[in-house]
C-alpha positions in Angstrom: -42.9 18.3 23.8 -44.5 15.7 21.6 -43.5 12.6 21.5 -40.7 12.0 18.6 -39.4 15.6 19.8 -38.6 13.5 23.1 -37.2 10.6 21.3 -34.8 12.5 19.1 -33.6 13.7 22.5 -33.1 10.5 24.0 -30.9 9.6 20.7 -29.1 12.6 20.9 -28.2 12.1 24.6 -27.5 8.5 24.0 -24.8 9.1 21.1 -23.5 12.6 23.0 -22.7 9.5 26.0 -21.4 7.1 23.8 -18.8 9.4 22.1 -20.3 9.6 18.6 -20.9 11.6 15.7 -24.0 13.2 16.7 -22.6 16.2 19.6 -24.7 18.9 21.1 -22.6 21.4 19.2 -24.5 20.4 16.0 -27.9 21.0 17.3 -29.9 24.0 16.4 -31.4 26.2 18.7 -34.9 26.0 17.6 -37.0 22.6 18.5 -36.2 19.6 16.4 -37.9 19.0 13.8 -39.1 16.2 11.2 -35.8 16.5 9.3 -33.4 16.7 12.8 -35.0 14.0 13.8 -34.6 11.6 11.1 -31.2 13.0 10.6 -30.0 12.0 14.1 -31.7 8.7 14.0 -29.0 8.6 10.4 -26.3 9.3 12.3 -26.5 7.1 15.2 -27.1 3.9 12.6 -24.2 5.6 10.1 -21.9 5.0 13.4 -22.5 1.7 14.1 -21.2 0.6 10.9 -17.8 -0.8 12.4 -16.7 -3.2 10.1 -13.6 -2.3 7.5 -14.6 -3.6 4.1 -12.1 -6.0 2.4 -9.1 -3.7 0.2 -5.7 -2.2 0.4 -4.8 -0.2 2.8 -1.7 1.8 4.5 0.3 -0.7 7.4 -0.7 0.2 10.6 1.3 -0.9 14.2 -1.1 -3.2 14.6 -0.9 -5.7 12.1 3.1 -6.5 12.5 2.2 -9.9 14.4 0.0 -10.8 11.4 2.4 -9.1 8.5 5.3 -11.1 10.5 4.2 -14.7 10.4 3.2 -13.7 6.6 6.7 -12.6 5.8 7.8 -15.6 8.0 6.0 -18.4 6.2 7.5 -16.8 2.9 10.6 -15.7 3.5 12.4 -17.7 1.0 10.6 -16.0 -1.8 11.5 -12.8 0.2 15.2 -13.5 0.3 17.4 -16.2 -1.8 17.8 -19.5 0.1 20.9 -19.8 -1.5 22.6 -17.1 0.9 21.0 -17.5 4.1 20.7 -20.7 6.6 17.3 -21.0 8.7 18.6 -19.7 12.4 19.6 -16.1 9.7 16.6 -16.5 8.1 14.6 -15.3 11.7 17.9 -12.4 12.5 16.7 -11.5 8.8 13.2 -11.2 9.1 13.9 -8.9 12.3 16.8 -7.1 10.8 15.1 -6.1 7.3 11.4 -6.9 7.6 10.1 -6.0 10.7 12.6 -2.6 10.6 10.9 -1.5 7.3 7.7 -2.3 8.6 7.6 -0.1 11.8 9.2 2.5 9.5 7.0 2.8 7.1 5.6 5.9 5.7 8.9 7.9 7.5 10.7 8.5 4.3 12.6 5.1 3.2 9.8 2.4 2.9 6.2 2.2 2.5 3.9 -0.9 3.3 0.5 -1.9 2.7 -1.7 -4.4 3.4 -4.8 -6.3 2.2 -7.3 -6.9 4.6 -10.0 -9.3 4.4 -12.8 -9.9 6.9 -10.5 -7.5 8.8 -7.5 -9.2 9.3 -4.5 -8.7 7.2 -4.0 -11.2 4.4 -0.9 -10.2 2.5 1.3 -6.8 2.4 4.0 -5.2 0.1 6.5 -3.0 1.1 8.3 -0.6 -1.5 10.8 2.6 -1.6 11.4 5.6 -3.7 15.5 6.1 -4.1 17.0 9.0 -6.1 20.9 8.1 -6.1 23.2 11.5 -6.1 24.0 10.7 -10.0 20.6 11.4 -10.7 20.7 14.9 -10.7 23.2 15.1 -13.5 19.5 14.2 -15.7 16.4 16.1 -16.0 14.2 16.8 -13.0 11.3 15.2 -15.4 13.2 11.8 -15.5 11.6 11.2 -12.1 13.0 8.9 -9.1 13.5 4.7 -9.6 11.5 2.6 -7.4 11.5 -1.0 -5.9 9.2 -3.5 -4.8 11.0 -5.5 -2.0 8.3 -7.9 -0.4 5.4 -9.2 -1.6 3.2 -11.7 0.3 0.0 -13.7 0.8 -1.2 -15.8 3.3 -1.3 -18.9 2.1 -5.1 -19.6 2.9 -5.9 -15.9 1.0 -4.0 -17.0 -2.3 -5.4 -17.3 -5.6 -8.0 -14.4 -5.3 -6.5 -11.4 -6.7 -5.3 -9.9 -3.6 -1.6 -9.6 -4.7 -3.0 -8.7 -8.0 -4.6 -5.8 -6.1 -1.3 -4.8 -3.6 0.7 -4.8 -6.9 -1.9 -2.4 -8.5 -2.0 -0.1 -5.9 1.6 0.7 -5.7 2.1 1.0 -9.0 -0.9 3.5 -9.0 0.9 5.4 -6.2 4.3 5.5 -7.8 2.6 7.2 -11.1 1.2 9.9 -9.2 5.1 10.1 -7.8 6.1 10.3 -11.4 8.8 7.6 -10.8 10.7 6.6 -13.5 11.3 3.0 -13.8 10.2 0.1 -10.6 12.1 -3.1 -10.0 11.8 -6.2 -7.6 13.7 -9.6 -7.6 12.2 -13.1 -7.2 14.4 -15.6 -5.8 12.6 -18.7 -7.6 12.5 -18.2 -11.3 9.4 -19.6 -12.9 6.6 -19.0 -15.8 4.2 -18.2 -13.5 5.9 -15.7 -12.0 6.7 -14.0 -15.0 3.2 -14.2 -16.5 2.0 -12.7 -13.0 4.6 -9.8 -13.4 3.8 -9.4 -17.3 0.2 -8.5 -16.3 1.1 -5.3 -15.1 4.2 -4.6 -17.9 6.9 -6.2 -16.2 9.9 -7.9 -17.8 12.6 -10.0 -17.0 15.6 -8.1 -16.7 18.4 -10.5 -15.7 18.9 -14.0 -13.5 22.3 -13.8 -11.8 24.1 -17.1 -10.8 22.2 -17.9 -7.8 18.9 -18.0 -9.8 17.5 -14.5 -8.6 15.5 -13.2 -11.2 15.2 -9.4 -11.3 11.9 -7.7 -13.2 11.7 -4.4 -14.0 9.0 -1.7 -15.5 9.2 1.4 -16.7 6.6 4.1 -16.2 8.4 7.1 -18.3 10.2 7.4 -21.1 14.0 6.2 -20.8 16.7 8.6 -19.2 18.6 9.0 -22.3 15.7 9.5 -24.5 14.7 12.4 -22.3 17.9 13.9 -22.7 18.0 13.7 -26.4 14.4 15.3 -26.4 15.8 18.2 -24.5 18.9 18.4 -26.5 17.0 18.5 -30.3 14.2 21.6 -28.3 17.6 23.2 -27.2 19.1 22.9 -30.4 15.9 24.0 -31.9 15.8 27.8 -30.2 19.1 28.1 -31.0 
C-alpha cells in the first residue's frame, strides 16, 4: 500500500469517526485510486463548510428568542397603539406572535426569517384563508392571503432585507395561485406606501384609528373570472 492509498484511508476513517459525508458504504471494493482519493479529500473539506450564508429562510424553533425581542421592539407597527396599553402589548406578543410562530408551517401561518452572519435579523409571518363563501366562485379564483408581521432589527435596517422577506412570500403565494394579499400598517406614511408600491401594492382604506390597509392582487378579479366563464358558457351554447 503506497503511500496516498494510506492517506485516503486515514481520511476516510477520520470522517467515518466524525459522522460525515464520506461512510464506508460508499467505498468501492477495489483499492483507491487517484480519483477516490481526491474525491474523499472533496468531501471531507465540502463538510466543513458550516456556515449558513446570509437569505431567507423557513422559521425554525430556534430563532423564537431572537424573532421575539424583534417583534417586541416593533410591536407598535405590529398592532395599533391606539387599542392596546403597554402591560397588553407583552399578553399580545405571547397571545398572537409567539402562538403563530411555533405554529408555523402546520396549516394556519407561515414565518420566515432573514438571517445574516447567522442570526436572524427580521421575519414575516403570513396565512392562506379560503372563507366558506368562496366556493360559490371558480376553483381558478384561487385563495386570499395576508401578510401579518413584518419586521427588522433595527441595527439590520435599510439593506433590503424586508425588501427580500416581502419578495419571497409573494413568490411563494404565486406558486399557491392566491388570488389577492393584504396586510395593515398601523402608522400611515409615504414611505410606507412607496415601500409597499414596489412590489404592486396599493392603499386600500385607513379606518378611524389611522390603520392603513394595503392590498395586491395577483389574478384577475373574482367577478371578472366569472364573467369570462359566463361569455365561454354562453359561447358552446
Amino acid at each position: 500500500m503506497n503511500a496516498k492509498q494510506l492517506y485516503c484511508l486515514v481520511l476516510l476513517g477520520l470522517a467515518t469517526i466524525l459522522g460525515r459525508s464520506v461512510v464506508a458504504a460508499e467505498l468501492p471494493k477495489q483499492e483507491p485510486t487517484q480519483e477516490s482519493f481526491c474525491e474523499a479529500e472533496r468531501k471531507i473539506a465540502v463538510s466543513e463548510v458550516l456556515v449558513v450564508s446570509d437569505g431567507v429562510y423557513p422559521y425554525l424553533d430556534a430563532h423564537e428568542e431572537a424573532i421575539a425581542r424583534i417583534a417586541l421592539d416593533n410591536l407598535s407597527k405590529l398592532v395599533s397603539i391606539t387599542k392596546y396599553t403597554p402591560e397588553e402589548y407583552q399578553r399580545l406578543l405571547e397571545r398572537e406572535i409567539i402562538h403563530s410562530l411555533r405554529n408555523s408551517g402546520k396549516g394556519v401561518t407561515t414565518t420566515k426569517t432573514y438571517i445574516h452572519n447567522e442570526k436572524p435579523v427580521g421575519f414575516i409571518t403570513y396565512g392562506i384563508s379560503n372563507p366558506w363563501h368562496r366556493i360559490l366562485v371558480p376553483q381558478e379564483v384561487g385563495p386570499n392571503a395576508k401578510i401579518y408581521h413584518l419586521a427588522v432589527d433595527a441595527t439590520a435596517r435599510g439593506k433590503g432585507y424586508g425588501s427580500l422577506l416581502v419578495k419571497d412570500v409573494l413568490s411563494d403565494l404565486r406558486d399557491k395561485s392566491v388570488n389577492r394579499v393584504t396586510l395593515w400598517t398601523t402608522t400611515p406614511s409615504s414611505d410606507l406606501r412607496k415601500f409597499y408600491a414596489t412590489f404592486g401594492f396599493k392603499s386600500a382604506r385607513i379606518t378611524k384609528m389611522k390603520e392603513e390597509q394595503y392590498a395586491l392582487r395577483l389574478k384577475p378579479h373574482p367577478a371578472l373570472v366569472l364573467a369570462r366563464a359566463g361569455l365561454t358558457l354562453l359561447k358552446r351554447k
